[in-house]
DRENTORKOL-3810 file (N, C-alpha, C; in nm, 4 decimals):
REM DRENTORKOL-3810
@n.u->2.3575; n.v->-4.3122; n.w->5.3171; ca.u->2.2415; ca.v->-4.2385; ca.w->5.2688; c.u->2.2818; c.v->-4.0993; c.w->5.2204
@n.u->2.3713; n.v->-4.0160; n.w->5.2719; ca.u->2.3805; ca.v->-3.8894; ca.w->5.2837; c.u->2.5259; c.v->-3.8729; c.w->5.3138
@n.u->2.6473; n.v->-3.8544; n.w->5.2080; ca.u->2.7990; ca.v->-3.8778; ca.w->5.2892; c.u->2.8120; c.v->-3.7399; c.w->5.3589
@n.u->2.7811; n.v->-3.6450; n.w->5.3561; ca.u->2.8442; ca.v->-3.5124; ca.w->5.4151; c.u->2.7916; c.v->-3.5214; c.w->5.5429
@n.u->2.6905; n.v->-3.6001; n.w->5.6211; ca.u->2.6750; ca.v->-3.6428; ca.w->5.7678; c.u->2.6781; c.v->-3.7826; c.w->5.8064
@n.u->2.7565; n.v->-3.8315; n.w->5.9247; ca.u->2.7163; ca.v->-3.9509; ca.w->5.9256; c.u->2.6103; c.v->-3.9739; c.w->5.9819
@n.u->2.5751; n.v->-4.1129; n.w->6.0095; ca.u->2.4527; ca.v->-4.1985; ca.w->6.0321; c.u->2.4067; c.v->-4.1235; c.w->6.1629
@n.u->2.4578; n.v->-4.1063; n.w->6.2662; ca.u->2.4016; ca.v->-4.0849; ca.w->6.3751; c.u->2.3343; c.v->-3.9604; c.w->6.3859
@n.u->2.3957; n.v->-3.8311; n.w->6.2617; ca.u->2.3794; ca.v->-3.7164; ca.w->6.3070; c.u->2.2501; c.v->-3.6993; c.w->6.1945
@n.u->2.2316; n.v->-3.7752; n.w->6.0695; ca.u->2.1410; ca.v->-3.7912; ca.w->6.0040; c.u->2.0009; c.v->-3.8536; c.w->6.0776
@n.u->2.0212; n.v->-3.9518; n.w->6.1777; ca.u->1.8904; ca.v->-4.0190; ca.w->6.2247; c.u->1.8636; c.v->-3.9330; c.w->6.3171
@n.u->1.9750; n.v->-3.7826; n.w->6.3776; ca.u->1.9121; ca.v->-3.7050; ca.w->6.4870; c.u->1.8485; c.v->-3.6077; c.w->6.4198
@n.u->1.8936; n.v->-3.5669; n.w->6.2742; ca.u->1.8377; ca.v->-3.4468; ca.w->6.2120; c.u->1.6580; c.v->-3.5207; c.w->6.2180
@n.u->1.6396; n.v->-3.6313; n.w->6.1430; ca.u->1.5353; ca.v->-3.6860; ca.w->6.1525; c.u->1.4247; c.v->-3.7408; c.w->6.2417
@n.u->1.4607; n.v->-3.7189; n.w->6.3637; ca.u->1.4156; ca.v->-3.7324; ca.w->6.5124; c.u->1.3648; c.v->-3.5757; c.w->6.5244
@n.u->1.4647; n.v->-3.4940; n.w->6.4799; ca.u->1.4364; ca.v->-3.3965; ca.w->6.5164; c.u->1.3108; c.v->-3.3536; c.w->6.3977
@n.u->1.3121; n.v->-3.3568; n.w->6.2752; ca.u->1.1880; ca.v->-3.3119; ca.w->6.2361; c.u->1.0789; c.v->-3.4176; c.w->6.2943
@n.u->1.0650; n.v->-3.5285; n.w->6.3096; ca.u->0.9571; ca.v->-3.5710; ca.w->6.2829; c.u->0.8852; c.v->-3.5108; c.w->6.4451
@n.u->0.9690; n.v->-3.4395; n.w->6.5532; ca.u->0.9229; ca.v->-3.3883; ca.w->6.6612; c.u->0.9195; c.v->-3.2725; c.w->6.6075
@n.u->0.9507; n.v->-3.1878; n.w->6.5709; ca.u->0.8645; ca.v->-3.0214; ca.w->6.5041; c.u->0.8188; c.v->-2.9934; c.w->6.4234
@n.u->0.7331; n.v->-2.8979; n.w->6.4370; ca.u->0.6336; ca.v->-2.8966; ca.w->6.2987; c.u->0.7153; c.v->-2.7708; c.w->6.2495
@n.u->0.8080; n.v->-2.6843; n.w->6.2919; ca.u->0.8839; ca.v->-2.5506; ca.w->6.2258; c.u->0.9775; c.v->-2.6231; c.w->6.2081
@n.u->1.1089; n.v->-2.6118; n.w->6.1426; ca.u->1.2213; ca.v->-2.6463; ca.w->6.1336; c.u->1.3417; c.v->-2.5214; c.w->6.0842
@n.u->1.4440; n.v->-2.4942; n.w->6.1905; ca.u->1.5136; ca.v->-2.3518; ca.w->6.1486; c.u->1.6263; c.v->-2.4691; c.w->6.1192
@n.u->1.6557; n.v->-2.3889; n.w->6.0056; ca.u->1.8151; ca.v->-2.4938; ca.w->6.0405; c.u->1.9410; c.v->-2.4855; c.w->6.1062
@n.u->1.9350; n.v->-2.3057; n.w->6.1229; ca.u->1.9888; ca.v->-2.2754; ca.w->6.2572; c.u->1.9852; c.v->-2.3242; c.w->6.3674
@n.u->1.8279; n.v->-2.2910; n.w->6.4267; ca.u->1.8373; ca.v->-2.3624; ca.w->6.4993; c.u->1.8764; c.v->-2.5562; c.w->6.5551
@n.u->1.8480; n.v->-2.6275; n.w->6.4472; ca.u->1.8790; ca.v->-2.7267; ca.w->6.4528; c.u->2.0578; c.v->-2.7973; c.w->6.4045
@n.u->2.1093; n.v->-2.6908; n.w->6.3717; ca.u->2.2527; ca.v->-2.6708; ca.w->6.3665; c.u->2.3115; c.v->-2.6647; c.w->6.5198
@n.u->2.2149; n.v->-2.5613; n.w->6.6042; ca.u->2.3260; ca.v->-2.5555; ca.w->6.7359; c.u->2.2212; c.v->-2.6939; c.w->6.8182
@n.u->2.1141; n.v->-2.7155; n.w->6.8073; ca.u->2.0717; ca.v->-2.8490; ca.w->6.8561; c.u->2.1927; c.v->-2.9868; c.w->6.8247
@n.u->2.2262; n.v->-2.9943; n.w->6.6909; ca.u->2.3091; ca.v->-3.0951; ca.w->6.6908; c.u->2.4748; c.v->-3.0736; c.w->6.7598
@n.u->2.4691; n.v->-2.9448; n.w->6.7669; ca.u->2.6013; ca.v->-2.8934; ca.w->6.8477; c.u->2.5770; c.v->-2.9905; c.w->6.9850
@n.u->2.4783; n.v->-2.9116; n.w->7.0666; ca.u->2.4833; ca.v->-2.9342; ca.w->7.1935; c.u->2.4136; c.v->-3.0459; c.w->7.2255
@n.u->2.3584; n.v->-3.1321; n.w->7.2088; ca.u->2.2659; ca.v->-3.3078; ca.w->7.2415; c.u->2.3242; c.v->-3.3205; c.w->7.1524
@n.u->2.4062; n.v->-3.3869; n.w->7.0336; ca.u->2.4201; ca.v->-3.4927; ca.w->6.9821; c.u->2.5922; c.v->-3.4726; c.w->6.9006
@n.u->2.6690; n.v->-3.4218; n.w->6.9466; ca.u->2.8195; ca.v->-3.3964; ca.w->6.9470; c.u->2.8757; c.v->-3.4018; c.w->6.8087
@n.u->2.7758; n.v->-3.3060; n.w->6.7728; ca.u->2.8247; ca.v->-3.2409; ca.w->6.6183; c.u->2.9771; c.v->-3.2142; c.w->6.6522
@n.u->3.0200; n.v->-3.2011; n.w->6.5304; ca.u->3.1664; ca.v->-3.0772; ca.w->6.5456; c.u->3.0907; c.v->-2.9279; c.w->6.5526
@n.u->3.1750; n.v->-2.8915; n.w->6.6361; ca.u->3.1900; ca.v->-2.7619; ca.w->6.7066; c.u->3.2462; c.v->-2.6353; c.w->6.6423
@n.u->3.3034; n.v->-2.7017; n.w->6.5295; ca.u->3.3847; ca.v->-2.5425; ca.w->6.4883; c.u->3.2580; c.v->-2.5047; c.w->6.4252
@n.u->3.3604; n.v->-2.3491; n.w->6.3963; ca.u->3.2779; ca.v->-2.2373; ca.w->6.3134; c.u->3.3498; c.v->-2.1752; c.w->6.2499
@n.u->3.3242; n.v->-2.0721; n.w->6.1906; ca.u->3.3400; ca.v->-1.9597; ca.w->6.0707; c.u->3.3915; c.v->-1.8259; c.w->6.1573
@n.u->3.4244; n.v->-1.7622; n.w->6.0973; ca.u->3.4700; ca.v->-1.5980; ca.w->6.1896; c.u->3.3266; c.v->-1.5613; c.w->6.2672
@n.u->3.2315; n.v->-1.5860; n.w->6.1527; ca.u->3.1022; ca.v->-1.5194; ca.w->6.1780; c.u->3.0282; c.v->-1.5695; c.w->6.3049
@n.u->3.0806; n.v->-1.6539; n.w->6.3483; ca.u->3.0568; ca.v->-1.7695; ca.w->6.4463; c.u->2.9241; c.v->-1.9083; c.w->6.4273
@n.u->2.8773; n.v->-1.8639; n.w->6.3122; ca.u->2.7999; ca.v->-2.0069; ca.w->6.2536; c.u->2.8929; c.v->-2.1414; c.w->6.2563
@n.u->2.7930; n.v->-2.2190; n.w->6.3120; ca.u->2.8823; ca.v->-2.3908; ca.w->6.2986; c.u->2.9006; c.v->-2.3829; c.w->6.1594
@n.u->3.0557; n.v->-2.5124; n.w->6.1152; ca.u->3.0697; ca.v->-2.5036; ca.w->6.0136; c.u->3.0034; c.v->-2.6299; c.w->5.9692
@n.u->2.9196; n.v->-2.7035; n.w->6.0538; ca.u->2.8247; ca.v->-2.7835; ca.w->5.9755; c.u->2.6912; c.v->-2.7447; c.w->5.9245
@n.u->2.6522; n.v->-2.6069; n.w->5.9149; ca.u->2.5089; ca.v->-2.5840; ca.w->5.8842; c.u->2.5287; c.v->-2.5639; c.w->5.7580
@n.u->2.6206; n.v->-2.5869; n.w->5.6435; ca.u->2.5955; ca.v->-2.5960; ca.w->5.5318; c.u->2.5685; c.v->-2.7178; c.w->5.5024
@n.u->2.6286; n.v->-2.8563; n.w->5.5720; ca.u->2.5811; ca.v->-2.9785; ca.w->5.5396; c.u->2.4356; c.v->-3.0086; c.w->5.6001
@n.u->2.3944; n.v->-2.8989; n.w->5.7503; ca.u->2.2307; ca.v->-2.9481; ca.w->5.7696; c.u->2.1620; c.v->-2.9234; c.w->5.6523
@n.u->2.1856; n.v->-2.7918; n.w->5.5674; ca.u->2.1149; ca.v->-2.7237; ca.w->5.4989; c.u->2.0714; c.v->-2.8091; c.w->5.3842
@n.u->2.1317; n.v->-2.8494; n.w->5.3545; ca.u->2.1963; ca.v->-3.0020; ca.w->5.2460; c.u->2.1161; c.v->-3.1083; c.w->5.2469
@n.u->2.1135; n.v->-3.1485; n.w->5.3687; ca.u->2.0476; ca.v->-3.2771; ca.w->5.4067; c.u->1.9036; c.v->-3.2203; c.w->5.4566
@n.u->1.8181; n.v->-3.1724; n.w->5.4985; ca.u->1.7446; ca.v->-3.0364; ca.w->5.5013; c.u->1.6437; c.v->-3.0740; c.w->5.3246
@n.u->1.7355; n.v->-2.9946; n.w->5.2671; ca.u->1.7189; ca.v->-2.9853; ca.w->5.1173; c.u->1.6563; c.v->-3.1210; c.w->5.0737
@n.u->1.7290; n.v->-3.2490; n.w->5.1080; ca.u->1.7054; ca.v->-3.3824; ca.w->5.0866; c.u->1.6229; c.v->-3.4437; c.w->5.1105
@n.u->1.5407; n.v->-3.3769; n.w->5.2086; ca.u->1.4054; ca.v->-3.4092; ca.w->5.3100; c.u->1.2894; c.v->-3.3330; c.w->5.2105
@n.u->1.3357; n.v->-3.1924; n.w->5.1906; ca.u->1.2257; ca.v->-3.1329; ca.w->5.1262; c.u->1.2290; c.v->-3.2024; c.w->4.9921
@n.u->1.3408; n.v->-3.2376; n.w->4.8898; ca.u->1.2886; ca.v->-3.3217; ca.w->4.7511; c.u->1.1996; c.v->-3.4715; c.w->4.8037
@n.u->1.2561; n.v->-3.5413; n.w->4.9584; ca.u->1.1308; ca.v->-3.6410; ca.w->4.9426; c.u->1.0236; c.v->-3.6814; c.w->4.9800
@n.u->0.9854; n.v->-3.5341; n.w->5.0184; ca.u->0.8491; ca.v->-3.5143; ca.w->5.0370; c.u->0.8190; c.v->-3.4868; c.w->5.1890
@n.u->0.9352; n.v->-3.5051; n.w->5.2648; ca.u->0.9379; ca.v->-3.5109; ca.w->5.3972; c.u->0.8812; c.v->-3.3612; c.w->5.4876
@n.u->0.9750; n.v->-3.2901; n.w->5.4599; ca.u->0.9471; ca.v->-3.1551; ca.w->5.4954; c.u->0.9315; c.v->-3.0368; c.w->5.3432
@n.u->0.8834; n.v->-2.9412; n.w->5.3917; ca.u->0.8653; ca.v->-2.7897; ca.w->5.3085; c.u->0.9315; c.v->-2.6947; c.w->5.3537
@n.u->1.0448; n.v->-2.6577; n.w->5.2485; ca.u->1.0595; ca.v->-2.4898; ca.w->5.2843; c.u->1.0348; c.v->-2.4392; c.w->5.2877
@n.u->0.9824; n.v->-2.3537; n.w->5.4018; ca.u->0.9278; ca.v->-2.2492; ca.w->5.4028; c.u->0.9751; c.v->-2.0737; c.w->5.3428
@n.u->1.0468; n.v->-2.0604; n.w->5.3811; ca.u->1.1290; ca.v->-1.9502; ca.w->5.3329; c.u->1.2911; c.v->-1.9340; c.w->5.3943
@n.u->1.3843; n.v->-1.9191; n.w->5.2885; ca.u->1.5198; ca.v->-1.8455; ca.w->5.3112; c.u->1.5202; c.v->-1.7025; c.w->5.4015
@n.u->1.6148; n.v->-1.6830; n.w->5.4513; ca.u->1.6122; ca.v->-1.5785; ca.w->5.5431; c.u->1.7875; c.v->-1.5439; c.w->5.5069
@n.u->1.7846; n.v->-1.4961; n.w->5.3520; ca.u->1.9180; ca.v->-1.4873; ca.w->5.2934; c.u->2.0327; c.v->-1.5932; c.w->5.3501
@n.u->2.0950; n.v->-1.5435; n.w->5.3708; ca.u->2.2374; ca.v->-1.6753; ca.w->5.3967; c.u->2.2380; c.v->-1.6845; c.w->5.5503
@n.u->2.1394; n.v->-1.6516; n.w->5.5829; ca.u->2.1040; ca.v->-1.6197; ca.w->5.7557; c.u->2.0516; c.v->-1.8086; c.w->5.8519
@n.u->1.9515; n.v->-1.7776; n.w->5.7540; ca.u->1.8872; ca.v->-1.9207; ca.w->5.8027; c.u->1.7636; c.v->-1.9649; c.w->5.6976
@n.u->1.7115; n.v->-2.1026; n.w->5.7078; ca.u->1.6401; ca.v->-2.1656; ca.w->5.6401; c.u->1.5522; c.v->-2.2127; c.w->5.6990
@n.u->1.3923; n.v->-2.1994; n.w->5.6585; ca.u->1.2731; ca.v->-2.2654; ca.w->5.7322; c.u->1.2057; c.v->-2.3182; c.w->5.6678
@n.u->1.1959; n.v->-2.4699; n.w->5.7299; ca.u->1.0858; ca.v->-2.5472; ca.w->5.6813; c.u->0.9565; c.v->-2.6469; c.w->5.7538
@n.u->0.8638; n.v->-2.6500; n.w->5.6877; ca.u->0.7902; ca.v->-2.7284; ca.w->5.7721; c.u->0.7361; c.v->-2.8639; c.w->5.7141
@n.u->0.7083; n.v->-2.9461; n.w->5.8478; ca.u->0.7133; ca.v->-3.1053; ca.w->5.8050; c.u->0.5824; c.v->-3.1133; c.w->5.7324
@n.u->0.5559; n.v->-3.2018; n.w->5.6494; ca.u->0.5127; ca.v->-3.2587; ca.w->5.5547; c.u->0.3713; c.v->-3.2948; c.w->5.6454
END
């Protein structure tokens, strides 16, 4: 469906919206860290280095109608809410 995550971490991103009505992608970056055994690395800055692929797949939800972005919070974080 989505190559930059696999299957498992895609059906948790999706568990996880269809249980919140906010969606940070921060926050749901260190959610897939800790319950569902994302990779762990990060950046100097100490952001996981998978929250550019949540952001991504995120993005993929909001073109299908799934969720809404709400607003960017510069290169900080991303909010959206479910559909």
């Amino acid at each position: 469906m989505f190559p930059l995550l696999d299957e498992l971490l895609q059906n948790s991103i999706f568990d996880y919206v269809q249980s919140a009505s906010i969606i940070s992608a921060k926050e749901l970056s260190v959610y897939l860290v800790d319950r569902c055994n994302a990779p762990n690395e990060t950046f100097s800055t100490g952001r996981y280095k998978i929250y550019g692929a949540v952001c991504k797949f995120l993005d993929y939800l909001d073109e299908q109608g799934i969720i809404q972005l709400l607003r960017k919070d510069g290169v900080n974080d991303r909010v959206y809410r479910r559909c």
